[in-house]
DSSP file (Angstrom, degrees, kcal/mol; ACC not computed):
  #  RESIDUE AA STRUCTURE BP1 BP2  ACC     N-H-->O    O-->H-N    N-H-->O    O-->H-N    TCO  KAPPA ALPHA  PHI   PSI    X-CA   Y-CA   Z-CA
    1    1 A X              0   0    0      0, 0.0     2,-0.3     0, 0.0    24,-0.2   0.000 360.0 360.0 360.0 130.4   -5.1    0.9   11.5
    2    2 A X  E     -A   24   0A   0     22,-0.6    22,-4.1     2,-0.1     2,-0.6  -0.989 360.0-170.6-143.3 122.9   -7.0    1.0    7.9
    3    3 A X  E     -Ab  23 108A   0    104,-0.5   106,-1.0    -2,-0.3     2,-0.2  -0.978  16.6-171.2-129.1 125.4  -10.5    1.3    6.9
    4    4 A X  E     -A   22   0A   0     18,-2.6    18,-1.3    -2,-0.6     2,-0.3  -0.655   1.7-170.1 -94.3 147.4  -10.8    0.7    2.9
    5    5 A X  E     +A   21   0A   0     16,-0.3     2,-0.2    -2,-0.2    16,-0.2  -0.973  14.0 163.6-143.3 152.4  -13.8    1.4    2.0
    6    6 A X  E     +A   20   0A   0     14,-1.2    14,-4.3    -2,-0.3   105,-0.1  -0.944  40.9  92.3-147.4 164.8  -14.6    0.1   -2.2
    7    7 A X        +     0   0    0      1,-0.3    11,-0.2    12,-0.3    -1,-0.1   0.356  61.0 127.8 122.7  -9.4  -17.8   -0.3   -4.0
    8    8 A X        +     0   0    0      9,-0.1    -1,-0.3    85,-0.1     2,-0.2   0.036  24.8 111.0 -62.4 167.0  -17.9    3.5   -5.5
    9    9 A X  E     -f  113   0B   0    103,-2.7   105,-2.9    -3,-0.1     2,-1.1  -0.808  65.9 -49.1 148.9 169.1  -18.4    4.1   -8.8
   10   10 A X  E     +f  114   0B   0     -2,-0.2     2,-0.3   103,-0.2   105,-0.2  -0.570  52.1 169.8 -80.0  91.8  -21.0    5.7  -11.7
   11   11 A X  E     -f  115   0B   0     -2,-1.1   105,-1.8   103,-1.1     3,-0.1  -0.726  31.2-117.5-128.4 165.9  -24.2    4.4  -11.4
   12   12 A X    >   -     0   0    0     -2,-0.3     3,-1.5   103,-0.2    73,-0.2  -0.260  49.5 -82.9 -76.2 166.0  -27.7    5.6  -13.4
   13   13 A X  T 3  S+     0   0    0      1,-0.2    73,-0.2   102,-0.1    -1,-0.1  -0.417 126.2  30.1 -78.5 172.7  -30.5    6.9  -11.4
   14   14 A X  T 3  S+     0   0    0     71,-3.8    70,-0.9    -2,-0.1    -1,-0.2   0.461 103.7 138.6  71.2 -11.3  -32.9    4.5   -9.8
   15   15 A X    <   -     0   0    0     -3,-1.5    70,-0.9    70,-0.2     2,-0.3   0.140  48.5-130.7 -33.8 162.4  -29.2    2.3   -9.9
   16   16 A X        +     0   0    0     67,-0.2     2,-0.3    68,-0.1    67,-0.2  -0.973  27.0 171.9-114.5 146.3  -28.0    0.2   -7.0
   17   17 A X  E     -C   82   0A   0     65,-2.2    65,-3.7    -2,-0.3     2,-0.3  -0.936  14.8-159.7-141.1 151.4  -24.4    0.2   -5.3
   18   18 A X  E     -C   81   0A   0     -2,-0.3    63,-0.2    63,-0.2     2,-0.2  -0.947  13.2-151.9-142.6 124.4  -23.1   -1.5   -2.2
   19   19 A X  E     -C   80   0A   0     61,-1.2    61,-0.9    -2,-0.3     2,-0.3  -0.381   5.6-150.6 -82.3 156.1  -20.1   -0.1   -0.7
   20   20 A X  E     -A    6   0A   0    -14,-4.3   -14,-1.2    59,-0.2     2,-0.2  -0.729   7.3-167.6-117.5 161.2  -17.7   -2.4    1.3
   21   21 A X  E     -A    5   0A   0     -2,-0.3    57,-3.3   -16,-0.2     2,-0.4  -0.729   5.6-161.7-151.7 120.4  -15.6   -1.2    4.1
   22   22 A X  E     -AD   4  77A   0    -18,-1.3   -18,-2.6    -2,-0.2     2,-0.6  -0.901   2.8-157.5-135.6 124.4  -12.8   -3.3    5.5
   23   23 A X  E     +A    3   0A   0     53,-5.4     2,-0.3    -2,-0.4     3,-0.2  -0.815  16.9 165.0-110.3 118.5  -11.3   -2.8    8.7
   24   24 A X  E     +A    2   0A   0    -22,-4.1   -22,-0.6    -2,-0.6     3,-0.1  -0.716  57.6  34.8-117.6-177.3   -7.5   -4.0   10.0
   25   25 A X  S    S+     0   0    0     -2,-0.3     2,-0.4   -24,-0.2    -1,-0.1   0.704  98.8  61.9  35.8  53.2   -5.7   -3.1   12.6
   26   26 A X  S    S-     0   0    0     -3,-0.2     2,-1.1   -24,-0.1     3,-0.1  -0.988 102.0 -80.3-175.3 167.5   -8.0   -2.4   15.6
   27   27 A X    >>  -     0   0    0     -2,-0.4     3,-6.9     1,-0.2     4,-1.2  -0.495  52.8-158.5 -96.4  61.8  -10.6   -5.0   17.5
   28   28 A X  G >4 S+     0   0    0     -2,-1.1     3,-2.3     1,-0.3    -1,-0.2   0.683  90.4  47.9  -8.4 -69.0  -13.9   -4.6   14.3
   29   29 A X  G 34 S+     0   0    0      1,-0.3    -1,-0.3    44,-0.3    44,-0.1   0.272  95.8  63.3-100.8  18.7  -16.3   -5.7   16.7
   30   30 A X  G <4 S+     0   0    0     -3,-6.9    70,-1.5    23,-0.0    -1,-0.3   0.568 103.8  89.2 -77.6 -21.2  -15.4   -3.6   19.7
   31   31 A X  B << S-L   99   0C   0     -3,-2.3    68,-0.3    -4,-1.2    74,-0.0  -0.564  72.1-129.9 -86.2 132.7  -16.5   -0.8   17.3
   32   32 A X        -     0   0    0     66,-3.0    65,-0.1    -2,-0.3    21,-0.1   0.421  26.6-161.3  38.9-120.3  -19.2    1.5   15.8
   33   33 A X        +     0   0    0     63,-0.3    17,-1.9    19,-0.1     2,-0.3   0.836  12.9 173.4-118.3 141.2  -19.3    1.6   12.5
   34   34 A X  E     -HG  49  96B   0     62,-1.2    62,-2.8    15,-0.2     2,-0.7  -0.926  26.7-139.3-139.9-175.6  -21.0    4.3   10.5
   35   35 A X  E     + G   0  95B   0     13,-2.2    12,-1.5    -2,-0.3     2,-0.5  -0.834  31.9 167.5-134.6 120.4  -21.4    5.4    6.8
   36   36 A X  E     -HG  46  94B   0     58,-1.4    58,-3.4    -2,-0.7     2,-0.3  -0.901  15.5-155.9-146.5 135.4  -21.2    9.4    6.2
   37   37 A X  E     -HG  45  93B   0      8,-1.7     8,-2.3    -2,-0.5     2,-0.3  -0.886   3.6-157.4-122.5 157.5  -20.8   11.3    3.0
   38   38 A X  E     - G   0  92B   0     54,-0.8    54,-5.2    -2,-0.3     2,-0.3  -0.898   2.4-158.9-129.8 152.6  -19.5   14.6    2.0
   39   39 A X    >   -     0   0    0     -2,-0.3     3,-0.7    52,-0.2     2,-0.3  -0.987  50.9 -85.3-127.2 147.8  -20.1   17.1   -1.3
   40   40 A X  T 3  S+     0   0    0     -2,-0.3     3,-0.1     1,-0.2    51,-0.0  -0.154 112.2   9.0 -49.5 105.1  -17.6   19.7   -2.1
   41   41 A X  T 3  S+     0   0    0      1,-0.7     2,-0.3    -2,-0.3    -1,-0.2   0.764 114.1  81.8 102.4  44.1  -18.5   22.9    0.2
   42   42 A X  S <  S-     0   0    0     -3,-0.7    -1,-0.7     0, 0.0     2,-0.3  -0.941  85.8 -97.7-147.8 161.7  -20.9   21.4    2.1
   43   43 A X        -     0   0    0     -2,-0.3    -6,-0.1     1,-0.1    -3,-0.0  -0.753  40.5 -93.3 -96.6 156.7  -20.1   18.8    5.8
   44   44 A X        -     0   0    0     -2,-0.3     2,-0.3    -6,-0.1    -6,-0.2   0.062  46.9-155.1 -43.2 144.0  -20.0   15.5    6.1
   45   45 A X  E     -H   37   0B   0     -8,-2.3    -8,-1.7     0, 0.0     2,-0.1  -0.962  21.7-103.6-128.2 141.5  -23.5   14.1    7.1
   46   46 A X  E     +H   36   0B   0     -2,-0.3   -10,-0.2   -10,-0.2    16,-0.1  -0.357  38.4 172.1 -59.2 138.1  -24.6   10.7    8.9
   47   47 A X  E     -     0   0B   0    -12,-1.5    13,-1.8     1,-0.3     2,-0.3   0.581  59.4 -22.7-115.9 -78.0  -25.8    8.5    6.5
   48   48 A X  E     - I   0  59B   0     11,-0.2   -13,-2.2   -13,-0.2    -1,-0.3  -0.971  56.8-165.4-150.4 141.6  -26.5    5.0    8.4
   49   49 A X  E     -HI  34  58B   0      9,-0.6     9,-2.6    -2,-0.3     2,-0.3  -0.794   2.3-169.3-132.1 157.5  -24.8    3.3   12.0
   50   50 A X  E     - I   0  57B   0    -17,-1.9     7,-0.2     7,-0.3    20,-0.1  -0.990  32.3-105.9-162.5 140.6  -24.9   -0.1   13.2
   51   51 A X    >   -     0   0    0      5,-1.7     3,-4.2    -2,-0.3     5,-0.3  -0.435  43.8-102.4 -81.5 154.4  -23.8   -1.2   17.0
   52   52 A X  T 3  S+     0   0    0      1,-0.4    -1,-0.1   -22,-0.3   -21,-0.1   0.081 127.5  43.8 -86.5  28.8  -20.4   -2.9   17.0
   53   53 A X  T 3  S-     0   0    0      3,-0.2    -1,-0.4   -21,-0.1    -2,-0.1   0.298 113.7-121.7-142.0  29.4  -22.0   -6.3   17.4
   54   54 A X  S <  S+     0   0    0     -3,-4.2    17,-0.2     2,-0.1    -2,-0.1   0.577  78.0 117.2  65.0  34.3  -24.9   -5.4   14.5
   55   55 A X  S    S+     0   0    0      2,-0.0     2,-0.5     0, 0.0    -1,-0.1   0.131  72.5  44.5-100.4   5.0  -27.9   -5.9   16.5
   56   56 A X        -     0   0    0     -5,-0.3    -5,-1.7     2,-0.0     2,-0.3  -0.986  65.1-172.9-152.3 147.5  -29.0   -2.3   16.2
   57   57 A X  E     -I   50   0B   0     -2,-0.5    -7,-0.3    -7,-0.2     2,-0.2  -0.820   3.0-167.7-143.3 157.7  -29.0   -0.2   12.9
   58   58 A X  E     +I   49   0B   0     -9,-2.6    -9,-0.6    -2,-0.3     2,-0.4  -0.679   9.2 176.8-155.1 107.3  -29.9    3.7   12.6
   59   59 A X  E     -I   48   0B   0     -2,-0.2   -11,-0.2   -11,-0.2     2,-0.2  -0.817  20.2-135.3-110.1 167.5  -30.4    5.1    9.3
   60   60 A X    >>  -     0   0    0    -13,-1.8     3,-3.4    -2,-0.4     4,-1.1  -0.598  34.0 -87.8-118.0 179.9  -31.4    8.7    8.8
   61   61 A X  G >4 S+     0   0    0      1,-0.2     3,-1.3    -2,-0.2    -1,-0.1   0.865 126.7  60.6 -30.7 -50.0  -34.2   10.5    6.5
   62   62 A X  G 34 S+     0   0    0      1,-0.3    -1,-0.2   -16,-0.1   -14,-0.1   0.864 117.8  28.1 -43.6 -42.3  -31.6   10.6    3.8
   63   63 A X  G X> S+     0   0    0     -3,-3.4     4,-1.7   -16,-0.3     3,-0.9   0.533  86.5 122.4-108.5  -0.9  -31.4    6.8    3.8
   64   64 A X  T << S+     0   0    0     -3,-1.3     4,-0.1    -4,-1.1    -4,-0.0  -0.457  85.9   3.4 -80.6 145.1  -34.7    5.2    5.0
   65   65 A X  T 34 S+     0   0    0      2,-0.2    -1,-0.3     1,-0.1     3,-0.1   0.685 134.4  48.3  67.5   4.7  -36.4    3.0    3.0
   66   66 A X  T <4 S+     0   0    0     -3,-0.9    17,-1.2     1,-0.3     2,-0.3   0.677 102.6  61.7-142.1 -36.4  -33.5    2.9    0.0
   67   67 A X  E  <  -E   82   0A   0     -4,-1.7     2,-0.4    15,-0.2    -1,-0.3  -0.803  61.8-168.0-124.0 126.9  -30.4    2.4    2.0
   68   68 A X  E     -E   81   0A   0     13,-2.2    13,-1.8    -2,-0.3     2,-0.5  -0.987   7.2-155.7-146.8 125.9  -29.4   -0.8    4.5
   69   69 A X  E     +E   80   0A   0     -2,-0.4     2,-0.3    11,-0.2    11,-0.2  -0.855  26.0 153.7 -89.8 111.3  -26.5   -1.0    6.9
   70   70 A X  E     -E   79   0A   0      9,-2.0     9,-4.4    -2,-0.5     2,-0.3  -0.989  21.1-158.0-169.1 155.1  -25.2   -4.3    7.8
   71   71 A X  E     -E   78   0A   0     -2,-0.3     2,-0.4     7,-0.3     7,-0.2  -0.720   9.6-151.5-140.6 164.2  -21.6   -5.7    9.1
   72   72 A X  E   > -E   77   0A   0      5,-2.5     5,-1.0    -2,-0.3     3,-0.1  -0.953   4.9-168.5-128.0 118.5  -19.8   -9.0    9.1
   73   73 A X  T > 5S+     0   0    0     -2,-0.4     3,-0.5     1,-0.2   -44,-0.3   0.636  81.3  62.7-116.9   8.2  -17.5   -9.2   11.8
   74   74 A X  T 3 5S+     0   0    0      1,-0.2    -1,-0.2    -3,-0.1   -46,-0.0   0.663 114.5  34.2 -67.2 -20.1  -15.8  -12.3   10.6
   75   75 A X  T 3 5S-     0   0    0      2,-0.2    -1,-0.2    -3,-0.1   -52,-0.2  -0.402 105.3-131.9-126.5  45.0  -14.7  -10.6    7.6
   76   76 A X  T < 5 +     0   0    0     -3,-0.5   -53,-5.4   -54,-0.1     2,-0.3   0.470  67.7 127.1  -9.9  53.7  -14.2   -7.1    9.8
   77   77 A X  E   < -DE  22  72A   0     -5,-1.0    -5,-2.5   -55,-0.3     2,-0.3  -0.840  45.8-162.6-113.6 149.6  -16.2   -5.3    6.8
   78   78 A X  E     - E   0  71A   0    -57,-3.3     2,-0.4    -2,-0.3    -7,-0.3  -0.984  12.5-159.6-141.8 152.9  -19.2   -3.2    7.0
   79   79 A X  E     - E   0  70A   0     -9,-4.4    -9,-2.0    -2,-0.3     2,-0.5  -0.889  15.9-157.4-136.8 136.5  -21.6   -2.5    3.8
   80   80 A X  E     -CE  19  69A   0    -61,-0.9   -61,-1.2    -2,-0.4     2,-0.5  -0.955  14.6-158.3 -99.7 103.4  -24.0    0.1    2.8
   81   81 A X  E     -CE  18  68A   0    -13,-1.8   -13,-2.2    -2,-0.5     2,-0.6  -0.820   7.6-160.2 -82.0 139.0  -26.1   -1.3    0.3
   82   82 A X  E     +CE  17  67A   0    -65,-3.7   -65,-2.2    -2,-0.5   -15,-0.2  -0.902  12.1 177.6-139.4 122.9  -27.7    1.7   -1.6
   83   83 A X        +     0   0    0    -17,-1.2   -67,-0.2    -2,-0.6   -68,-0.1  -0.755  67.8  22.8-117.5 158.7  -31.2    1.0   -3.9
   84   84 A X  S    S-     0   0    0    -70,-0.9    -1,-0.2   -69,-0.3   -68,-0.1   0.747  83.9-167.8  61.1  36.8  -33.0    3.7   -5.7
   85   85 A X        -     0   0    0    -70,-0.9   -71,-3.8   -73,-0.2   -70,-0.2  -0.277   5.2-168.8-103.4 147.1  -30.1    5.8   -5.9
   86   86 A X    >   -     0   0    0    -73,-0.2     3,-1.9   -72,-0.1     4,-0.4  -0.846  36.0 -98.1-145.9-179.0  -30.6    9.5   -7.1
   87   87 A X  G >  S+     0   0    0      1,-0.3     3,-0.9    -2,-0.2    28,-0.2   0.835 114.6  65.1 -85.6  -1.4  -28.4   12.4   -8.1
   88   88 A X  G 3  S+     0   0    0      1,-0.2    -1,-0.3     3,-0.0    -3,-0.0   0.225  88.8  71.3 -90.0  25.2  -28.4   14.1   -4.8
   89   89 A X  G <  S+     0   0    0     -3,-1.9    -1,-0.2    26,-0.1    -2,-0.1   0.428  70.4 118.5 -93.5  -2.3  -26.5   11.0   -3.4
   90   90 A X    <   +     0   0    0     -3,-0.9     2,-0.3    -4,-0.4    24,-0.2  -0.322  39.8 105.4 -49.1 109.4  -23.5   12.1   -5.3
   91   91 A X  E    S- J   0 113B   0     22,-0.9    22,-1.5    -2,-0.1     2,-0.5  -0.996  82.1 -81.7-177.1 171.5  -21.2   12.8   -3.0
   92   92 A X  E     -GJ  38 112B   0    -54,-5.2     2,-0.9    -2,-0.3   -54,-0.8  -0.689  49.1-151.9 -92.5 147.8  -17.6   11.0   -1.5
   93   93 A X  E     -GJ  37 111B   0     18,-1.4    18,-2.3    -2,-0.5     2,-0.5  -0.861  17.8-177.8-129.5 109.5  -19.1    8.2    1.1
   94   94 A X  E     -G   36   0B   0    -58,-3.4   -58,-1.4    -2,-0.9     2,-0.3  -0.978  21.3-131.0-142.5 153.9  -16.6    7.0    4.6
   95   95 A X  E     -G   35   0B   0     -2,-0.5    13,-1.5   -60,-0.2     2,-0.3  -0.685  14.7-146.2-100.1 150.5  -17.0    4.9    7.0
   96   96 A X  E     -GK  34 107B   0    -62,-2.8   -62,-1.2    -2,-0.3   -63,-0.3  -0.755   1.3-160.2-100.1 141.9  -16.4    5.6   11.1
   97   97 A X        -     0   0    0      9,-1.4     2,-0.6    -2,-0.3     9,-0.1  -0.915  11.5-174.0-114.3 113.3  -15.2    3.3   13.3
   98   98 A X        -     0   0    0     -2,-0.2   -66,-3.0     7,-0.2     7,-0.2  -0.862  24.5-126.7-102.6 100.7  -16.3    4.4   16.9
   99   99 A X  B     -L   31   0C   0      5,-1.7     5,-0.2    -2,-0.6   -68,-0.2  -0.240   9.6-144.1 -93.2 130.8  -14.7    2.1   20.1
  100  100 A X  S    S+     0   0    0    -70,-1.5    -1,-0.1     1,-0.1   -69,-0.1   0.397  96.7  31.4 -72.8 -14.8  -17.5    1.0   22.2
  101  101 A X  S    S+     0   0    0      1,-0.3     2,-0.4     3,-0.1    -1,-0.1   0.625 114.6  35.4-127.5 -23.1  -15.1    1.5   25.3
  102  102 A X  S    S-     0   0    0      2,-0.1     2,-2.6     1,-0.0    -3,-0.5  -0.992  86.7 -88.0-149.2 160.2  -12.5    4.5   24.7
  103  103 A X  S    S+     0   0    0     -2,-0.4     2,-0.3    -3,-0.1    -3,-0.1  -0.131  81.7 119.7 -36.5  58.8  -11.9    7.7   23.2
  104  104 A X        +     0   0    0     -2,-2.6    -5,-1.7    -5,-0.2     2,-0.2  -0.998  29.3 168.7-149.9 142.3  -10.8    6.2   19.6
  105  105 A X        -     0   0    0     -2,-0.3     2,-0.4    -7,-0.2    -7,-0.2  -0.991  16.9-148.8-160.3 149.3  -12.2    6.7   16.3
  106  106 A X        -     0   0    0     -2,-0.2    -9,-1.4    -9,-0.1     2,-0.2  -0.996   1.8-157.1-142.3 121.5  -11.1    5.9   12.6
  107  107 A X  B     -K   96   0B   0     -2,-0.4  -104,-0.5   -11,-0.2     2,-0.3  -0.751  11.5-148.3 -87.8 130.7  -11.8    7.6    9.4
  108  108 A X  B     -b    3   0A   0    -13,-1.5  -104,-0.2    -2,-0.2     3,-0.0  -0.617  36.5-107.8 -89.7 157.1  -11.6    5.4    5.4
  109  109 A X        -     0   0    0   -106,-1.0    -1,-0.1    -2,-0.3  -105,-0.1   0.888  55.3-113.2 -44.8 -46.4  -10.5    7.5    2.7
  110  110 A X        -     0   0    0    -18,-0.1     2,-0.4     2,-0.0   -16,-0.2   0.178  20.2-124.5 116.0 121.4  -13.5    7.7    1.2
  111  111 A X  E     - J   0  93B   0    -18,-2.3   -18,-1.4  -105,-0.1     2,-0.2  -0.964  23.2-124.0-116.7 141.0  -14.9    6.4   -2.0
  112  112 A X  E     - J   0  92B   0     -2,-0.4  -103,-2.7   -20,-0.2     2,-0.4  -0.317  21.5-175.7 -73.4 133.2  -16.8    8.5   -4.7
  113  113 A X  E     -fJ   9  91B   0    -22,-1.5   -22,-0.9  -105,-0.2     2,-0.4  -0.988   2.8-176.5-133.2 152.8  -20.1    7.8   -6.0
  114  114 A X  E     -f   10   0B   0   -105,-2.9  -103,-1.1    -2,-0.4     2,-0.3  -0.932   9.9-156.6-157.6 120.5  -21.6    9.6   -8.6
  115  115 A X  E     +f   11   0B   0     -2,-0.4  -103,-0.2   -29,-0.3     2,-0.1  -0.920  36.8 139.3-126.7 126.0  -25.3    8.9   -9.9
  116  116 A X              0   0    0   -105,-1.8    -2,-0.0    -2,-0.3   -30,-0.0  -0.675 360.0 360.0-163.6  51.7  -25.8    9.9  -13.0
  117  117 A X              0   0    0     -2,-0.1  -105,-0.1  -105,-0.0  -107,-0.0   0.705 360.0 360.0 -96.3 360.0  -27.4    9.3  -16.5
């Protein structure tokens, strides 16, 4: 099982990034997927979810109106695109994958983003 997740990077404020997350080994579109980021001494926080067949979205305060959650599940990726980007989004950014039918769940590595001028 791997979720990559790419699309990190240095970007200015008011910037855009869209992060990718690419899922093997496991059935993508049985699954979950959500987007959560962590900053050093602080926990990980919900960012944006989308139901494992992408009919249903949930972004939180953090992300409304800047932030869009959206999946492929032919190419068992799911992407946060991120507008309007500020420096309290700085922070390392993973994706969930959460089984719509049993007790199984998958953490990416994680990718950095770091907003910035």
């Amino acid at each position: 099982v791997q979720l990559v997740e790419s699309g990190g990077g240095l970007v200015q404020p008011g910037g855009s990034l869209r992060l990718s997350c690419a899922a093997s080994g496991f059935t993508f579109s049985s699954y979950a997927m959500s987007w959560y980021r962590q900053v050093p001494g602080k926990e990980r926080e919900l960012v944006a979810a989308i139901t494992s067949a992408g009919g249903s979205t949930h972004l939180t305060d953090l992300a409304k109106g800047r932030f869009t959650i959206s999946r492929d599940n032919d190419k068992n990726t799911v992407y946060l695109q991120m507008n309007s980007l500020k420096p309290e989004d700085t922070a390392v950014y993973y994706c969930y994958a959460q089984s719509d039918w049993y007790p199984s769940d998958y953490w990416g590595q994680g990718t950095q983003v770091t907003v910035s001028s």
